[in-house]
Steps between C-alpha positions, in 0.01 A plus 500: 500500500418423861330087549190503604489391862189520679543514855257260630272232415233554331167439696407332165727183633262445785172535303306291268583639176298350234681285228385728197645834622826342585538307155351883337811674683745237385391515138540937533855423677551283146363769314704764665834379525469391048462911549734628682862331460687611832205362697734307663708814690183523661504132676804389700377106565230303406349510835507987444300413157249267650426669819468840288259297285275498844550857541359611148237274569375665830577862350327439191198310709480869681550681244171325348679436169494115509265467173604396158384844337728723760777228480489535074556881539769494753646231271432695207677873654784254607591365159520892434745537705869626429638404815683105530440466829229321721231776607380547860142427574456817547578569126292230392199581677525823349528318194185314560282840617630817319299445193209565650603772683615634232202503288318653826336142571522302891691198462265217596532490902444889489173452277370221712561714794259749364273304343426358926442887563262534214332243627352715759393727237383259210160445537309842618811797501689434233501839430615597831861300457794692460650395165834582437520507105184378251744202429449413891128555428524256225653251637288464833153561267640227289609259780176527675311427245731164450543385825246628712327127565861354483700336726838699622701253291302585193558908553818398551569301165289787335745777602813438287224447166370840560785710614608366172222622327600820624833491371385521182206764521765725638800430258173546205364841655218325563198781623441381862144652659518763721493401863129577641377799658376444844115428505294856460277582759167365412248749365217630752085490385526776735550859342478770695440748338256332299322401789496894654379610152235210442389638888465862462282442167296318737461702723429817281198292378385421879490886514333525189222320574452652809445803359 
């Protein structure tokens, strides 16, 4: 197996990076290589493993699976694995995110993505909001309601808690609600027809009583 040799610095090097990620990515690297016993093929020096330390933590930063619940499932999916050798972090983000996709669930960037959309629809057209499953539904009704008169940081924390939630409604068949009809058009006081009959009877009895 070819080393892993990335080809230039990270931009990681020349950025604050704060002490708890970096300690959280060399705690997975510990966790990883116990897993997988050719890790070493993958590393040709010392200086190869540390600088593609940086790398994983700028791709997995992007990739918007740097919290503890994503890391647990990519963890999880890589103790699964066959293979000895050290995954990409390509492979491992997949790890982190194809649960959810695979239930039919956003991981927890794509839901907050939405959820700023729906924003623009939460308080008055709901209805109007182009849903994409009644899980989606769900999940934005249910997030609303949470975090509505919450700080980002707060919807934030909330995400992982409720897309796990969802997890298990759709692993127990759980009966989601239909997604909402748009609004019907508001009934009228004004019938026509009732109005043309209530006006001939009228006038038939003008006529009448002018005979």
């Amino acid at each position: 197996m070819n080393a892993i040799t990335p080809t230039q610095k990270s931009a990681f090097e020349k950025s604050d990076v704060s002490g708890n990620a970096t300690k959280l990515i060399d705690r997975m690297f510990t966790r990883l290589k116990s897993l997988f016993p050719a890790w070493k093929q993958a590393f040709d020096s010392i200086e190869t493993y540390n600088e593609t330390k940086q790398v994983w933590l700028e791709e997995l930063i992007k990739a918007d699976v740097m919290t503890p619940l994503a890391l647990k499932r990519g963890l999880d999916r890589a103790a699964g694995s066959e293979s000895p050798f050290f995954p990409s972090v390509g492979q491992f983000i997949a790890w982190c995110s194809e649960d959810y996709h695979a239930l039919g669930l956003p991981n927890e960037a794509e839901l907050y993505k939405r959820y700023q959309t729906f924003l623009g629809y939460a308080r008055f057209n709901r209805d109007e909001f182009e849903y994409r499953s009644k899980v989606e539904f769900w999940l934005l009704k249910n997030l609303y309601e949470k975090c509505k008169k919450k700080s980002e940081e707060d919807t934030l924390k909330a995400i992982p808690k409720l897309l796990t939630e969802a997890v298990e409604k759709v692993r127990s068949n759980f009966p989601f609600e239909e997604i909402p009809k748009g609004i019907p058009e508001q009934p009228s006081f004004y019938d026509k027809d009732r109005a043309n009959q209530a006006r001939d009877r009228l006038m038939a009895e003008v006529r009448g009583a002018m005979q």
